[in-house]
C-alpha positions in Angstrom: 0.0 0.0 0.0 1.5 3.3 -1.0 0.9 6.8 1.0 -1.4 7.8 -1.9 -3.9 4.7 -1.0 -3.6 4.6 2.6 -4.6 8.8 2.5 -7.5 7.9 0.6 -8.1 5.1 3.1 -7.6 7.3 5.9 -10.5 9.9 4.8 -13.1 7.3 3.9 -12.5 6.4 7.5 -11.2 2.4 6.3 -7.7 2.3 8.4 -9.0 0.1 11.3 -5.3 0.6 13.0 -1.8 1.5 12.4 1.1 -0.8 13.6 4.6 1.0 13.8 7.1 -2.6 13.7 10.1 -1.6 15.7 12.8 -3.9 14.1 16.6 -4.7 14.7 18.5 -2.2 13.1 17.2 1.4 14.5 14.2 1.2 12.1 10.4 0.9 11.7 7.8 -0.5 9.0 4.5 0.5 9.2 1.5 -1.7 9.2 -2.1 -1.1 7.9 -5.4 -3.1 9.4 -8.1 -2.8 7.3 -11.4 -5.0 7.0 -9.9 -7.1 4.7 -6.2 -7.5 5.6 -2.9 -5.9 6.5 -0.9 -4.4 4.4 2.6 -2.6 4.6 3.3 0.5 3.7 5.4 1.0 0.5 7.8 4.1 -0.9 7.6 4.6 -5.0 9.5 1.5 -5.7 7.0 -0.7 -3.8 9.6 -1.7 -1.1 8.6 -0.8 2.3 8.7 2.3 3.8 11.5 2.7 6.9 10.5 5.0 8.9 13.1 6.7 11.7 10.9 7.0 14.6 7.6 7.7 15.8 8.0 11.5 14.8 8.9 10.6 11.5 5.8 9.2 10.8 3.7 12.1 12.1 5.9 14.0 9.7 5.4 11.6 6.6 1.7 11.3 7.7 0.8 15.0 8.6 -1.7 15.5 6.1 -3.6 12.3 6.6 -6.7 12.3 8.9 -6.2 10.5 12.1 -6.5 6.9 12.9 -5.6 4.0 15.4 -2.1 3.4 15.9 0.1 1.3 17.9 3.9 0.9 18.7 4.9 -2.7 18.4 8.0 -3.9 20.1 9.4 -7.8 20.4 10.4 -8.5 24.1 14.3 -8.7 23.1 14.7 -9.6 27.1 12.7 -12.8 27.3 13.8 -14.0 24.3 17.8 -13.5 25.0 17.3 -15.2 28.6 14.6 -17.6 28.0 13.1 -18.0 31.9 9.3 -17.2 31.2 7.1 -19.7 30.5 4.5 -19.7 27.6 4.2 -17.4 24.6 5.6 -14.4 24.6 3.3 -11.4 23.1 5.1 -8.2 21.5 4.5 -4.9 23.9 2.0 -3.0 22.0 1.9 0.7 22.7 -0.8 2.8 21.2 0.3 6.3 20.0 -1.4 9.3 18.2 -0.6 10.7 14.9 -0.9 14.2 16.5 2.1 16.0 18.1 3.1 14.6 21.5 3.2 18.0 23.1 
């Protein structure tokens, strides 16, 4: 999905949430939920979009009508020490698109 679509999404009120995919490296992808499937967000070469932070996005996203979103992390601690039991879930944060202060 390219920034073009999701906009149009966005105003027709069809983003059901925004993940923000914290990944190895300093970077993140963003996610798109809609009614019928995710879908990742993709620059003019449809390869996805890295995004720098949280702020970056509001940037890239400014003129886009506000939606759901949520900061994903995987829980780099369990998975380097291994002691908890069970399946371990990804923190999920939610966030706004609108300026933190």
């Amino acid at each position: 999905m390219n920034l073009q679509t999701l906009t149009q999404l966005a105003t027709d009120g069809g983003v059901r949430e925004l993940e923000l995919l914290s990944l190895e490296g300093g970077f993140y992808l963003a996610r798109v939920r809609l009614d019928h499937g995710q879908f990742t967000v993709l620059d003019a070469a449809a390869k996805p979009l890295h995004f720098r932070s949280i702020n970056h996005l509001r940037e890239v996203l400014q003129a886009v009508p506000a939606f759901p979103c949520t900061l994903v992390h995987q829980c780099v601690h369990d998975e380097m020490c291994g002691h908890r039991e069970g399946p371990v879930e990804a923190l999920r944060t939610p966030f706004s698109l609108a300026a933190p202060w």
